[in-house]
C-alpha positions in Angstrom: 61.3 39.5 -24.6 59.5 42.8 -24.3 56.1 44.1 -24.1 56.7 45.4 -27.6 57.6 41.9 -28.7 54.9 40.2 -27.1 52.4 42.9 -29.4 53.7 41.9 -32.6 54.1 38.5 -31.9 50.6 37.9 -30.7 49.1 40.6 -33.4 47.5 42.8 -30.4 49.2 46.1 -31.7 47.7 45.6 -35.1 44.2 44.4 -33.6 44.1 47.5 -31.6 44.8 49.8 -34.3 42.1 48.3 -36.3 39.6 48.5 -33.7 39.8 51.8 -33.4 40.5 52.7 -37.0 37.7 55.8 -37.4 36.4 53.6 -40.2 35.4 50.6 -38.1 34.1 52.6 -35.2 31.9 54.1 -37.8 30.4 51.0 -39.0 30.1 49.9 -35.0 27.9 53.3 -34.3 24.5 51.4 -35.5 25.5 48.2 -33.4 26.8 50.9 -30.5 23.1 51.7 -30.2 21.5 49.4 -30.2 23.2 47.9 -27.5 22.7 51.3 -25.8 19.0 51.1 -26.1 19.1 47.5 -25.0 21.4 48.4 -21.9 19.1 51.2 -21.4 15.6 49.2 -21.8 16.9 46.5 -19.4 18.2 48.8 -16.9 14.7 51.1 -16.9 13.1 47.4 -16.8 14.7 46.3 -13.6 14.0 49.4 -11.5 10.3 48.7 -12.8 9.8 45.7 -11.3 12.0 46.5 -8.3 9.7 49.4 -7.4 6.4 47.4 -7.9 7.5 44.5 -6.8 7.8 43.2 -2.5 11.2 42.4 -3.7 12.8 45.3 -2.2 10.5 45.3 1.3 11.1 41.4 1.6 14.9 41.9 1.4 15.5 45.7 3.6 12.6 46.8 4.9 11.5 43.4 6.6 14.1 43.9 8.8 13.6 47.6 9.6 10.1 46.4 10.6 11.2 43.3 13.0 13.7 45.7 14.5 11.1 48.1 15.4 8.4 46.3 16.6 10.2 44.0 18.6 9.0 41.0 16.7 9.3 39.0 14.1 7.9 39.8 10.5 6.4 36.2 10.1 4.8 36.7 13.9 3.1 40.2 13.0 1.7 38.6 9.8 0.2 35.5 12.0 -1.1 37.7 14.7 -2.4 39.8 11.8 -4.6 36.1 10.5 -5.3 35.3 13.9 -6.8 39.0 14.5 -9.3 38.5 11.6 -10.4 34.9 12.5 -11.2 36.3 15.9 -13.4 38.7 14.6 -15.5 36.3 12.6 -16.1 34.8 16.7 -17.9 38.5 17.6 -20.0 38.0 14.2 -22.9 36.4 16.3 -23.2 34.5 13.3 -22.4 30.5 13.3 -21.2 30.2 9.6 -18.4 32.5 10.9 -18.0 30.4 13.8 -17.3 27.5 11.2 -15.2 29.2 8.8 -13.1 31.1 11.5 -12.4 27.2 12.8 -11.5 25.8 9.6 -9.3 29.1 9.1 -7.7 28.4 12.1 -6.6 25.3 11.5 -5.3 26.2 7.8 -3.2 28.3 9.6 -2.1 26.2 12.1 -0.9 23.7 9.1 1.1 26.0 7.4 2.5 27.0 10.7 3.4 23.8 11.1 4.2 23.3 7.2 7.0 25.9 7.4 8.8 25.2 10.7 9.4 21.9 8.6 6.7 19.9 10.2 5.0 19.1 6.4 3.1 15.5 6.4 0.7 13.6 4.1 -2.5 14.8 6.1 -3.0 17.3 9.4 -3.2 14.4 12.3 0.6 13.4 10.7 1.8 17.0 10.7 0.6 17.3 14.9 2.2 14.0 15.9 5.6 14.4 13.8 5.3 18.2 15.7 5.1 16.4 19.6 8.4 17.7 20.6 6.7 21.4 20.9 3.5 20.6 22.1 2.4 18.4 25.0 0.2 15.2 25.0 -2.4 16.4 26.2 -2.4 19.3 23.4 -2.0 17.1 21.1 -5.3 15.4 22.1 -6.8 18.4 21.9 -5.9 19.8 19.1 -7.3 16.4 17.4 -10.3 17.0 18.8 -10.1 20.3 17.5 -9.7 18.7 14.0 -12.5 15.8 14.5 -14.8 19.4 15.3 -13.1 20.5 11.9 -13.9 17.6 10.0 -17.4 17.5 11.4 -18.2 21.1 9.8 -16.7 20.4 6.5 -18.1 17.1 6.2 -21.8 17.6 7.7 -23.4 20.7 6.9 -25.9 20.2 9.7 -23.6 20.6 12.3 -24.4 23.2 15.2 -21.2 24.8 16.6 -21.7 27.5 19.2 -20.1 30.5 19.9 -18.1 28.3 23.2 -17.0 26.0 21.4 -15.7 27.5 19.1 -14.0 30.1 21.3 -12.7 26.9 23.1 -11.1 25.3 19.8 -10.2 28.6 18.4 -8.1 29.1 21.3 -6.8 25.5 21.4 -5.3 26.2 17.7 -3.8 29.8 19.0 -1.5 28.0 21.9 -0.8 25.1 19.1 0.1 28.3 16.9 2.1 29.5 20.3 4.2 26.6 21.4 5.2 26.0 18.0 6.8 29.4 18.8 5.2 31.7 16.1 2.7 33.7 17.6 
C-alpha cells in the first residue's frame, strides 16, 4: 500500500483539494480575520499587562537584583520595613513609638508566616518557631508581645523612647535568627 493509496482511501487528497479550492478560501477570508484581529488583540493584550505588570521584574529582574547586591530580594525588602519603623523611633513622638512596635511585630509574623511557621495566634507562631531562636529569646520576644498587647488594648499606656528601642530591637534579632534580615 502506497502513500497514494492511503489518500484515496482515507479521502485526504479530496479534503485537501477542497480546502484549498479558491472558492472556499474565499468564503474563509471573513472568518481569516477575524481570527487575525483576535490573534492580534490577544497578543497586543499580553504585552500590556506584561509591561505594567511586576510579572516580568518578579520572574528576571529579581534575580539581577539579588545577584548584585549580594542579598536576597525578600531581605532588601525586610531591611527596607525595618528602615521605616526605625524612623518612626527618631520621631520624638510616642504614638510612633507604639505603631513602630506593633509594625514590628506584624512583620516579624509574616516573617515567621512565610518561612512556614503560620499558627492560630502570634505566641503559637514563636514557640512552633524555637528551633531558630533561643529560650531566652523566646521569653523576650513574649514580653515584647505582652508590651504589644498592652498598646493595642490600653490606650493609656506610656511607652518611652527605651523601651521601645529595646523591644524594637528584640523583634529585629527575632527577624535575624529566623535568617531574613
Amino acid at each position: 500500500m502506497t502513500w497514494e493509496d492511503l489518500y484515496n482511501l482515507f479521502g485526504i487528497k479530496e479534503f485537501i483539494y477542497f480546502i484549498s479550492s479558491p472558492v472556499i478560501q474565499e468564503q474563509l477570508l471573513p472568518v481569516k480575520l477575524v481570527c487575525f484581529g483576535f490573534t492580534l488583540f490577544f497578543l497586543v493584550g499580553v504585552f500590556y499587562f506584561m509591561i505594567n505588570s511586576s510579572w516580568l521584574q518578579y520572574k528576571f529582574l529579581e534575580d539581577t537584583t539579588e545577584f548584585f547586591a549580594w542579598q536576597s530580594y525578600e531581605a532588601k525588602q525586610i531591611s527596607k520595613r525595618l528602615d521605616k519603623i526605625r524612623k518612626k523611633l527618631e520621631s520624638g513622638s510616642e504614638t510612633e513609638f507604639k505603631l513602630a512596635i506593633i509594625e514590628a511585630e506584624d512583620l516579624l509574623m509574616e516573617v515567621l508566616d512565610e518561612r512556614g511557621y503560620d499558627q492560630e495566634d502570634f505566641e503559637e507562631a514563636v514557640k512552633s518557631a524555637n528551633r531558630l531562636m533561643t529560650t531566652l529569646m523566646i521569653s523576650q520576644i513574649q514580653a515584647a508581645h505582652q508590651t504589644r498587647n498592652s498598646i493595642v488594648y490600653n490606650p493609656d499606656f506610656k511607652l518611652s523612647q527605651e523601651q521601645a528601642k529595646n523591644i524594637l530591637s528584640i523583634y529585629e534579632s527575632a527577624i535575624n535568627a529566623i535568617g531574613v534580615g
